[in-house]
C-alpha positions as CSV (number, residue, x, y, z in Angstrom):
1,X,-82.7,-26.1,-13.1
2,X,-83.3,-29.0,-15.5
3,X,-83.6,-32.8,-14.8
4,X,-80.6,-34.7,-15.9
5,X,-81.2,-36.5,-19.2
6,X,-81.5,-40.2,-19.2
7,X,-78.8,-42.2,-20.0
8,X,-80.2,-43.8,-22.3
9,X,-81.4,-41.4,-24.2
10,X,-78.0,-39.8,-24.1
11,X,-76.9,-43.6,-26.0
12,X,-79.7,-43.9,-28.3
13,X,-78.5,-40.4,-29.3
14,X,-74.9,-41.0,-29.8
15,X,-75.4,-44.5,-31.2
16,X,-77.3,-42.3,-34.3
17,X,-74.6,-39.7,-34.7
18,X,-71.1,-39.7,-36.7
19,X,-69.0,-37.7,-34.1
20,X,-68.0,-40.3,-31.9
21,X,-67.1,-39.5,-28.4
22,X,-67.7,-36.2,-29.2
23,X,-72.0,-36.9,-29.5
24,X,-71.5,-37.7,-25.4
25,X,-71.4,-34.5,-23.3
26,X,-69.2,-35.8,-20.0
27,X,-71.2,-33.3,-18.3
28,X,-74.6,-34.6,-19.0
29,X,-73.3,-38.1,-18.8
30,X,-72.5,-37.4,-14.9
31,X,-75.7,-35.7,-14.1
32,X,-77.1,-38.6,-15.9
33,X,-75.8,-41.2,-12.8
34,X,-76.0,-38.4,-9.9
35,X,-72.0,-37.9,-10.4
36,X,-69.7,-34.7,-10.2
37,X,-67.8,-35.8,-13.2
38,X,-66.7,-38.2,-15.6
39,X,-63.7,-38.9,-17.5
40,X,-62.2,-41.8,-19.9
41,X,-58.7,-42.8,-20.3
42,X,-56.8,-45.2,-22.7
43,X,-53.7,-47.4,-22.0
44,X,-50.7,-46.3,-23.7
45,X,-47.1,-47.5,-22.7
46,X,-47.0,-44.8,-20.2
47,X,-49.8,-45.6,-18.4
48,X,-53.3,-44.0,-19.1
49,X,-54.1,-40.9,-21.5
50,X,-57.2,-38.9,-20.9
51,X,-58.9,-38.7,-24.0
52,X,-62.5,-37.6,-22.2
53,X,-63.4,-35.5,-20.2
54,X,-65.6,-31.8,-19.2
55,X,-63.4,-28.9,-20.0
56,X,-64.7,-27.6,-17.0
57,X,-64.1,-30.3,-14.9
58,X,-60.7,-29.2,-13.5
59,X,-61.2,-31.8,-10.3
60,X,-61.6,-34.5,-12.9
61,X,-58.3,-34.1,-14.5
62,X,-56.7,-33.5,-11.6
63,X,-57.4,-36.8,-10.0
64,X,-56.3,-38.7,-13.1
65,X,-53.4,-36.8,-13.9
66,X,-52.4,-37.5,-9.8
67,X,-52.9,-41.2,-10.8
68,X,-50.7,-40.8,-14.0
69,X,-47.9,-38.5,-11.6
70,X,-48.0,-41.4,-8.9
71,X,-48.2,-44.6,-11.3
72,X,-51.3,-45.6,-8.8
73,X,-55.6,-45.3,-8.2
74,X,-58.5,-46.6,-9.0
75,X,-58.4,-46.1,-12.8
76,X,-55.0,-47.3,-13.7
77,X,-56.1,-51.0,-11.5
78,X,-59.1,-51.1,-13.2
79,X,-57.7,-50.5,-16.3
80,X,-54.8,-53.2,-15.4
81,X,-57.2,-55.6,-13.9
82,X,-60.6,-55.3,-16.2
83,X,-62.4,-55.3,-13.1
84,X,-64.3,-52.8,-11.6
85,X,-62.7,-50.4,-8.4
86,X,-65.7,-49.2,-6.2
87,X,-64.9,-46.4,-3.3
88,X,-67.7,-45.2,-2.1
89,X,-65.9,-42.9,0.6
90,X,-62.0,-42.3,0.2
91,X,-62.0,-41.1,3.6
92,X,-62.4,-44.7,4.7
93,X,-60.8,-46.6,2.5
94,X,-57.2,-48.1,3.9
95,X,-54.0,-46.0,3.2
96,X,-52.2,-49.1,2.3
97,X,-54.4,-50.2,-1.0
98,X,-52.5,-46.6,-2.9
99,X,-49.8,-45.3,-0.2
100,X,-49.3,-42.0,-2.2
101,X,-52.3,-41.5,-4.2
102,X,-54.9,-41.8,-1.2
103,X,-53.4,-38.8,1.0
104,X,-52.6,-36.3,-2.4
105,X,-56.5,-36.9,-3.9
106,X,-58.1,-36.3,-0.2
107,X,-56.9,-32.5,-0.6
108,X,-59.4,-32.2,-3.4
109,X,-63.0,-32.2,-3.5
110,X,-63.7,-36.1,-4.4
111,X,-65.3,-38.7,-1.4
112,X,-66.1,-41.5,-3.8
113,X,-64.5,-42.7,-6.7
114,X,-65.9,-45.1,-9.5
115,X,-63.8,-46.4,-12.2
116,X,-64.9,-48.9,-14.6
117,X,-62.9,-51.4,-17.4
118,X,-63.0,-50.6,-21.1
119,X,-62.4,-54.0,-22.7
120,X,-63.8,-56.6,-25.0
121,X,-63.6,-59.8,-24.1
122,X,-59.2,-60.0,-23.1
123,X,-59.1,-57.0,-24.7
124,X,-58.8,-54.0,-22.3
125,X,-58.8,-50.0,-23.7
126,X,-58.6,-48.6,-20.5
127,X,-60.8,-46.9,-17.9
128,X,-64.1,-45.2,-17.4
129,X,-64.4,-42.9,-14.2
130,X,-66.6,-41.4,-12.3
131,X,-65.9,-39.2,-8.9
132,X,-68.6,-37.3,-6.2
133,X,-67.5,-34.8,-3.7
134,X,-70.4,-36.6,-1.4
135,X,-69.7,-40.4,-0.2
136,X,-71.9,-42.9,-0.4
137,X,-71.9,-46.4,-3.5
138,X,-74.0,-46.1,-6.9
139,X,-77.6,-47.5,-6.7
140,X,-78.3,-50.5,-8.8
141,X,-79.6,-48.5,-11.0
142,X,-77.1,-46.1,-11.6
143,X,-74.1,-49.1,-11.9
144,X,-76.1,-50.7,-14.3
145,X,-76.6,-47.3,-16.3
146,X,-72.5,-46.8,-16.0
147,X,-71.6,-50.0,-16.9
148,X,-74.1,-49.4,-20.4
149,X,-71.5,-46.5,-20.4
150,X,-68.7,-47.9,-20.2
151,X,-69.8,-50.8,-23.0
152,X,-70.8,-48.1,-25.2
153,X,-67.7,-46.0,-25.2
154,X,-65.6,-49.1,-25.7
155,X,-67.9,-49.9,-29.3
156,X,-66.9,-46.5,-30.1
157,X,-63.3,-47.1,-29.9
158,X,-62.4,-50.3,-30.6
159,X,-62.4,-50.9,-34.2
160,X,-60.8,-53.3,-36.7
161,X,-57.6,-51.1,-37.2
162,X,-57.2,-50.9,-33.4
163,X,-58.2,-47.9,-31.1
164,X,-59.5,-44.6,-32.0
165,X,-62.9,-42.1,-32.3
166,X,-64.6,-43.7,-35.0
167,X,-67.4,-40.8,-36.5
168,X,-64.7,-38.6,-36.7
169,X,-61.5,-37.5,-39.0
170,X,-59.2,-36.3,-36.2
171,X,-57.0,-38.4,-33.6
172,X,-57.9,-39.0,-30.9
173,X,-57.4,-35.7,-28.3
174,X,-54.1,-35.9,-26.3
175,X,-54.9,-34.5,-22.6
176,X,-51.1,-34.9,-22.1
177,X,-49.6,-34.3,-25.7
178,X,-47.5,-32.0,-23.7
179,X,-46.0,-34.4,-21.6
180,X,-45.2,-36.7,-23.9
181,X,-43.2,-33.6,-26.2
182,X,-41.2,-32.8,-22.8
183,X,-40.3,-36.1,-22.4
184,X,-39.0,-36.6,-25.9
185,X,-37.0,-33.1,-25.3
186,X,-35.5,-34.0,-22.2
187,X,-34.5,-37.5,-23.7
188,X,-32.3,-35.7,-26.2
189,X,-31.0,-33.3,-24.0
190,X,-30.0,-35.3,-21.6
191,X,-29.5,-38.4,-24.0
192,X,-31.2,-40.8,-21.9
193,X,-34.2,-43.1,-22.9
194,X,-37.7,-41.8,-23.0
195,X,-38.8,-43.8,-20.1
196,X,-36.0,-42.3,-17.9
197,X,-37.0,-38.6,-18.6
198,X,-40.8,-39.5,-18.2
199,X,-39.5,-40.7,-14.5
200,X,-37.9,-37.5,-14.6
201,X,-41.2,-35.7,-15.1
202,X,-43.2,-37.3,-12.8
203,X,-40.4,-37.4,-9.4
204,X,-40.0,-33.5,-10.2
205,X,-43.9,-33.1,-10.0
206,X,-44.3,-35.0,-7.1
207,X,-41.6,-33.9,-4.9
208,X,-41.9,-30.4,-5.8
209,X,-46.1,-30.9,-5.3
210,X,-46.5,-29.3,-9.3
211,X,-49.1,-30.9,-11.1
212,X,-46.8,-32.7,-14.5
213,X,-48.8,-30.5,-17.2
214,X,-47.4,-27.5,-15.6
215,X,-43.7,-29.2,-15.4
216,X,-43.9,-30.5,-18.9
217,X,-44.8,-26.6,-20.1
218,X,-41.5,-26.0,-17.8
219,X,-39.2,-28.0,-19.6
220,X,-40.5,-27.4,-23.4
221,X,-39.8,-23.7,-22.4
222,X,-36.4,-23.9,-20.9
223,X,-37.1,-22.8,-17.5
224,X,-36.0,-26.4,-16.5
225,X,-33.9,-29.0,-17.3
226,X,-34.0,-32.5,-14.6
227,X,-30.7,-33.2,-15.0
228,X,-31.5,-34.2,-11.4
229,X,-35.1,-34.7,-11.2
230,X,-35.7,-33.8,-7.9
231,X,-33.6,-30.8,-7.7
């Protein structure tokens, strides 16, 4: 097995490229600072879209699209706040601080949780996060190395015209494209605002336990329709 490449060779690399986001593997980035996985996720007006991640990383997603179900975790405060959230073991960490997100992301493989700011200056993008299935906090080291991360991806983004993947000609990619389609279907179907059938979305997922993705797919297709979305 390979040694995981240094992080900063991984930025020297991409600061020479045109591809953006794209010229960081997520996967390589993790082994990088001795994590399972890392993802990146913007604000939007419906809370935070995951624009980064390993394809591979199915535990990753999960764990932000929980946060974007529940409205709550670590990367929607530290997006919110531009401060950093550190949880170096979930399994200790009070039930009170996130009520619903705590008990739903303990089924799943993830101990610690790191999620860093994206911002410049006032300006704040959105989040950086990292997860382990082991507990235990970052070494100097390695928060120093993630924070270089997290300053890098932001340069990336932020431009003069606003936020996107500078280095390449497409939009940015849409993790929940799908979501945001079923909500604009069940607002005309039901002829109530956008924000009411997004609420829609996420009560169904979460009182049926469906991850939204799989919900969203639902609706598009016909199989449901939330006129009551908990039924």
């Amino acid at each position: 097995m390979s040694e995981p490449a240094d992080l900063a060779a991984l930025l020297a690399a991409a600061s020479r490229s045109t591809e953006g986001l794209a010229a960081l593997a997520p996967a390589k980035c993790a082994a990088a600072l001795a994590l399972d996985g890392l993802t990146i996720s913007l604000s939007n007006h419906s809370g935070l879209e995951l624009v980064w991640s390993d394809p591979a990383d199915a535990t990753g997603t999960t764990v932000e699209d929980l946060q974007y179900t529940l409205g709550e975790g670590p990367s929607l405060d530290a997006a919110r706040t531009g401060q950093s959230v550190v949880l170096p073991d979930l399994h200790t960490t009070p039930d009170e601080r996130w009520p619903v997100f705590l008990p739903a992301v303990r089924d799943h493989p993830v101990r610690a949780i790191f999620a860093l700011p994206l911002h410049l200056g006032v300006i704040r993008l959105g989040a950086l996060t990292g997860r382990r299935s082991s507990p235990g906090p970052l070494t100097r080291a390695q928060m120093t190395d993630a924070l270089a991360l997290a300053e890098a991806a932001t340069l990336i983004l932020l431009t003069p015209d606003g936020v996107r993947d500078i280095g390449s000609d497409n939009p940015l990619p849409l993790h929940r494209a799908l979501i945001h389609q079923a909500a604009g279907a069940l607002s005309y179907r039901l002829d109530v605002p956008v924000d009411e059938a997004l609420a829609r979305l996420r009560a169904y997922a979460y009182t049926n336990d469906r991850p939204i993705l799989d919900v969203a797919h639902d609706v598009i297709h016909h199989h449901l329709h939330l006129d009551n979305a908990t039924r």
